[in-house]
KEKE-3310 file (N, C-alpha, C; in steps of 0.2 Angstrom, whole numbers, plus 5000, padded with zeros to 4 digits):
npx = (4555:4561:4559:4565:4578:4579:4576:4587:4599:4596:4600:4610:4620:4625:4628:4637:4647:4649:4654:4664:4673:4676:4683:4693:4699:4705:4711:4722:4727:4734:4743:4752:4756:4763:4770:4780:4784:4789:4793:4802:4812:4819:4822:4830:4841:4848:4851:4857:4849:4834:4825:4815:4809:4816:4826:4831:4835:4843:4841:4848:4838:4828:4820:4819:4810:4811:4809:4800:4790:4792:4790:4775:4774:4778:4768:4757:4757:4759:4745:4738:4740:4737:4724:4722:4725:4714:4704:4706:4705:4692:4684:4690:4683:4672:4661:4659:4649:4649:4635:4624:4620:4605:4600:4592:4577:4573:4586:4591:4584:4587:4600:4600:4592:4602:4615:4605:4604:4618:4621:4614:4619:4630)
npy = (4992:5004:5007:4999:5002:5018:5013:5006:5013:5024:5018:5021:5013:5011:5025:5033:5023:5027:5041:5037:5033:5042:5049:5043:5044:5055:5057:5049:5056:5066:5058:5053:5063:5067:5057:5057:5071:5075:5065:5055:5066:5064:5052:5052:5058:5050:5040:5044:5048:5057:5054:5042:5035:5032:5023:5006:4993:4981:4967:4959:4962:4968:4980:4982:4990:4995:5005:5013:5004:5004:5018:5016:5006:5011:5023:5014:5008:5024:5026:5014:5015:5030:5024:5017:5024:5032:5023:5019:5030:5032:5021:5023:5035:5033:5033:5026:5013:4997:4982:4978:4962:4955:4947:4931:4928:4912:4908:4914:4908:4894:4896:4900:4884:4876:4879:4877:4865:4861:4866:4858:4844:4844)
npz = (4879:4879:4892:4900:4896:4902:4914:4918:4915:4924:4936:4952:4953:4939:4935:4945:4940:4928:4931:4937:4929:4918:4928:4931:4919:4917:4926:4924:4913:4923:4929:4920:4916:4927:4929:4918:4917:4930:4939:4930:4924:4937:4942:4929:4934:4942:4932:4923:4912:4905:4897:4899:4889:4880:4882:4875:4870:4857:4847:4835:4821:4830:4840:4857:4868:4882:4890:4887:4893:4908:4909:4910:4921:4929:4928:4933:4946:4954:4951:4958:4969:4974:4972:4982:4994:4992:4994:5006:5013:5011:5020:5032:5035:5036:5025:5014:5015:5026:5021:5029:5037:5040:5050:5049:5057:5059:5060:5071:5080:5078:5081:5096:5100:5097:5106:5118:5115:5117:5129:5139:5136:5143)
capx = (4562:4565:4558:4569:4585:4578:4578:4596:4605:4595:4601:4615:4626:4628:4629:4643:4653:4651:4657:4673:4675:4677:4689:4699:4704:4706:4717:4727:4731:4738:4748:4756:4762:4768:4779:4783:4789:4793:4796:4806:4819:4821:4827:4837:4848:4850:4852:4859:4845:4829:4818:4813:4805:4821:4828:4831:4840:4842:4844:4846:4832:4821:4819:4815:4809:4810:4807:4793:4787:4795:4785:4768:4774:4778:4760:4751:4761:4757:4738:4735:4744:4733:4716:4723:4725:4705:4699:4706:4699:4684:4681:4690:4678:4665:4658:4659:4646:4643:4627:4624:4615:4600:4601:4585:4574:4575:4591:4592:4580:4589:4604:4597:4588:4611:4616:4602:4606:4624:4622:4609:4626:4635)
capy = (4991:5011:5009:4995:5004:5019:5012:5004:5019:5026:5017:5026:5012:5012:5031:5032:5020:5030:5048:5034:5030:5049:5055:5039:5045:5062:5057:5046:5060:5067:5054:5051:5070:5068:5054:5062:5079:5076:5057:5053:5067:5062:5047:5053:5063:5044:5035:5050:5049:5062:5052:5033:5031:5032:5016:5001:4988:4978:4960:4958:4968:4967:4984:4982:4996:4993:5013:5014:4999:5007:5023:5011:5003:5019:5025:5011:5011:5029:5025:5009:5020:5032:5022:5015:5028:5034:5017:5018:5037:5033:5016:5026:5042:5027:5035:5016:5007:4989:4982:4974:4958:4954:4938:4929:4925:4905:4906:4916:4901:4889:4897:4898:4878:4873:4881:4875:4858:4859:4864:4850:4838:4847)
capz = (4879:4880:4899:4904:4898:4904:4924:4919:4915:4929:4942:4954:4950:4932:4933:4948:4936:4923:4932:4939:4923:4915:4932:4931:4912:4918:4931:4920:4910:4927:4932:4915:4915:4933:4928:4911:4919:4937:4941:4925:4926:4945:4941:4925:4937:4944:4928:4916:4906:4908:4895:4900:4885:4872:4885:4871:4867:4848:4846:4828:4818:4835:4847:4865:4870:4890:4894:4888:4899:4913:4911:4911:4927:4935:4930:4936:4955:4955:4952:4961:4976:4976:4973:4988:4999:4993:5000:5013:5018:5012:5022:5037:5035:5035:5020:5011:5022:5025:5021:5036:5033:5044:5054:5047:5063:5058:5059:5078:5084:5077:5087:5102:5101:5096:5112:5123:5117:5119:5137:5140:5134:5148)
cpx = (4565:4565:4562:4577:4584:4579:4584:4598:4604:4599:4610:4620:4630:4630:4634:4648:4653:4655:4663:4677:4680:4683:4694:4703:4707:4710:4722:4732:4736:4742:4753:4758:4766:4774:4784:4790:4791:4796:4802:4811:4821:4826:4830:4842:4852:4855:4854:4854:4837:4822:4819:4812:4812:4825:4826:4835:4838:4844:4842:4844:4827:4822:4817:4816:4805:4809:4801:4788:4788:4791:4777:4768:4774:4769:4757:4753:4756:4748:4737:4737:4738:4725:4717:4721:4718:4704:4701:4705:4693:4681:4685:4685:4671:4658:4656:4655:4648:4638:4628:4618:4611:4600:4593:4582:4573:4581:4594:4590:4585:4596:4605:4596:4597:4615:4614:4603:4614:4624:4618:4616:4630:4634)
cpy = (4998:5011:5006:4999:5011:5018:5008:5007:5024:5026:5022:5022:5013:5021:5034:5027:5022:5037:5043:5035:5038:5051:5049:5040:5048:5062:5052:5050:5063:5064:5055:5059:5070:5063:5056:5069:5079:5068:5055:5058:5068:5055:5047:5056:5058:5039:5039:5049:5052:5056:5044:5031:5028:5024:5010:4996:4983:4972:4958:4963:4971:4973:4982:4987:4998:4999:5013:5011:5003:5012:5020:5009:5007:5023:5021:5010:5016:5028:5020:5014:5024:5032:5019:5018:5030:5030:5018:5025:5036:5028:5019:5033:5039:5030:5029:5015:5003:4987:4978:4970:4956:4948:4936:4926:4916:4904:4909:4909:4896:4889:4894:4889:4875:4873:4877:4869:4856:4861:4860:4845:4840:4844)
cpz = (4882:4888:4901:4902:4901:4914:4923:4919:4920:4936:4946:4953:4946:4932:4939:4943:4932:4926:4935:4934:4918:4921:4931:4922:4913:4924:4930:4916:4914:4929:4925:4915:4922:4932:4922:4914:4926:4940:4937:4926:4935:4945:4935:4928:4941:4938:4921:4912:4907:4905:4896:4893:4880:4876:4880:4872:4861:4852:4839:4825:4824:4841:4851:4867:4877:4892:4894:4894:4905:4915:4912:4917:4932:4936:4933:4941:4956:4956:4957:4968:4978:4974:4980:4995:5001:4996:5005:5018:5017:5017:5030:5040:5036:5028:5015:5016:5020:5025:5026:5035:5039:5045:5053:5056:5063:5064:5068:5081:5084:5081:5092:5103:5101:5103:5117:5124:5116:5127:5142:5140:5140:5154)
residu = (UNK:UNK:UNK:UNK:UNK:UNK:UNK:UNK:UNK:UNK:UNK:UNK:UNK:UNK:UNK:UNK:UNK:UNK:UNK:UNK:UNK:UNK:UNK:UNK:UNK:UNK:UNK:UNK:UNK:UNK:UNK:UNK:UNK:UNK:UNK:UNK:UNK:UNK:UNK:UNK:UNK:UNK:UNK:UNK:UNK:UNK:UNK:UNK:UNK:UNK:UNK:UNK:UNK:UNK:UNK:UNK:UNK:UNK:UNK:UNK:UNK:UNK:UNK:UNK:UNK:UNK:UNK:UNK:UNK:UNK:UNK:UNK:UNK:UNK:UNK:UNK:UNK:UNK:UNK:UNK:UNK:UNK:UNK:UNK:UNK:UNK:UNK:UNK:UNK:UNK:UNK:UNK:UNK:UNK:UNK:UNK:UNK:UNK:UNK:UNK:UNK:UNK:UNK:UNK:UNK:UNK:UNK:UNK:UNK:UNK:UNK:UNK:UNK:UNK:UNK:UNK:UNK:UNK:UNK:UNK:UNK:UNK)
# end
């Protein structure tokens, strides 16, 4: 058993999803301060108000507390934005391959024999 988790935790994938896993928190934290201290009083100086979060309203007993949400949606924009932007320097940089699937030799023939006998029909 030790050997098989051993070559599972090995592998480069499990262990690339682990070092995502650590920078994608570590840059969560960064996002959430940049909408905290630079995005949020940018748009209070829109909406007179610096803090999203204190954004409310009652109905009855019941707070909604739509800032906060607000700050949520502004992080996850911010993020998805720039996971974006990565994919798409890295699949420009061609550093992402594709696996390039090899054309089974069957499957060439049997090509060819489709062809031949479409232009025989001709």
């Amino acid at each position: 058993m030790w050997k098989e988790f051993k070559a599972f935790i090995s592998k480069g994938n499990v262990v690339d999803m682990a070092v995502g896993v650590i920078v994608g928190a570590a840059f969560t934290s960064i996002v959430s301060s940049l909408v905290k201290n630079i995005i949020n009083p940018f748009i209070g100086i829109f909406l007179g108000k610096i803090d999203l979060s204190n954004l409310v309203f009652k109905v009855g007993h019941a707070t909604f507390r739509y800032g906060v949400f607000l700050n949520s949606v502004i992080n996850f924009l911010i993020i998805a934005f720039v996971v974006f932007i990565i994919v798409k320097l890295l699949n420009k940089s061609h550093i992402v391959s594709k696996k390039e699937t090899k054309e089974d030799p069957k499957e060439k023939y049997l090509k060819e024999i489709v062809t031949l006998l479409k232009e025989d029909q001709k």
